[in-house]
C-alpha positions in Angstrom: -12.9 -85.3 63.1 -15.2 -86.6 65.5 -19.0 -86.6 64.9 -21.0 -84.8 67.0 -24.5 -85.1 65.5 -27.5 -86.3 68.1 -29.0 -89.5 67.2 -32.3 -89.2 66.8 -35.2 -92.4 67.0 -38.4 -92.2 65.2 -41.2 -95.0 65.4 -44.9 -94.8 63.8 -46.7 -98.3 64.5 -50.5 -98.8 63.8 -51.5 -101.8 66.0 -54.8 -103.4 65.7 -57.5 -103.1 68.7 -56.6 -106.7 69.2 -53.4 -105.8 69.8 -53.8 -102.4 71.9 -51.2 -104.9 74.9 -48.5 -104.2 72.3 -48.7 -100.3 72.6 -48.4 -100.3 76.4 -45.3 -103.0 75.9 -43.7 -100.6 73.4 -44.0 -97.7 75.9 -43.0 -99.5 79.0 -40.1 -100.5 77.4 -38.8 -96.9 76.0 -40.2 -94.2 78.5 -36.3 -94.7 80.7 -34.9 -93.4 77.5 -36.5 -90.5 77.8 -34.1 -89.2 80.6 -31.3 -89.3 78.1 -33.1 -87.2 75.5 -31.8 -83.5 75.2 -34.0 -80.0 74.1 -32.9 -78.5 71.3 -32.8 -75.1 70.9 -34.8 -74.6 74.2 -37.4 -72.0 74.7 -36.7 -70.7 71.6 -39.4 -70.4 68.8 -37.5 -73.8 67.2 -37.3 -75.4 69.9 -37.5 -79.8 69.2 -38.3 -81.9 72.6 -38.4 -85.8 72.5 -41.7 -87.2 73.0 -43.6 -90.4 73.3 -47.1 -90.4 72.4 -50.0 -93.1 72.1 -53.2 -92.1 69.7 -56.2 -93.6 68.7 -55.9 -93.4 65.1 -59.4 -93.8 63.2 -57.9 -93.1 59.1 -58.7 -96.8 58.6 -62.8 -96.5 59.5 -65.4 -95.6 56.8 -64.9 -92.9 56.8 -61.9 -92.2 58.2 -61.4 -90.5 61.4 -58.8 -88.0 62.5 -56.3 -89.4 65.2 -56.9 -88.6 69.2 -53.3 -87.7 71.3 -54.3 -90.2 74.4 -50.9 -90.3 76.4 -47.8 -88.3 76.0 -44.8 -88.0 77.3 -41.7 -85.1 76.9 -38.3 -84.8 77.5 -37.7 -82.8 80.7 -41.3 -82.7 81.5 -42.5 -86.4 81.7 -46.4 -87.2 81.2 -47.8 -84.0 79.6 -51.6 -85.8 78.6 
């Protein structure tokens, strides 16, 4: 019986400011991906669309800070921020 279940790739890296090269590396390299990513269940209240999205993430100041969406990407829409 054949399996045919989506594959789905999930990624959560906290790079350092040093290192902020890295993050633009990492999304050079996947955004021509994103043309093979599928909607599911689109325009419908469940409805799960591939993204890519860069944040500035502040939970490891004192105090911590909540994290700011900077860039983001969707399936079938491109750069949506």
């Amino acid at each position: 019986m054949p399996d045919d279940r989506d594959y789905r790739i999930r990624m959560d890296i906290n790079l350092p400011p040093a290192a902020a090269n890295y993050a633009d590396e990492i999304r050079d390299a996947l955004l021509p991906f994103l043309q093979h990513g599928v909607v599911i269940n689109e325009g419908k209240i469940e409805e799960e669309r591939g993204y890519i999205e860069i944040e500035r993430c502040g939970h490891r100041l004192d105090p911590p800070q909540g994290c700011e969406v900077i860039a983001r990407w969707e399936v079938g829409h491109g750069r949506v921020i």
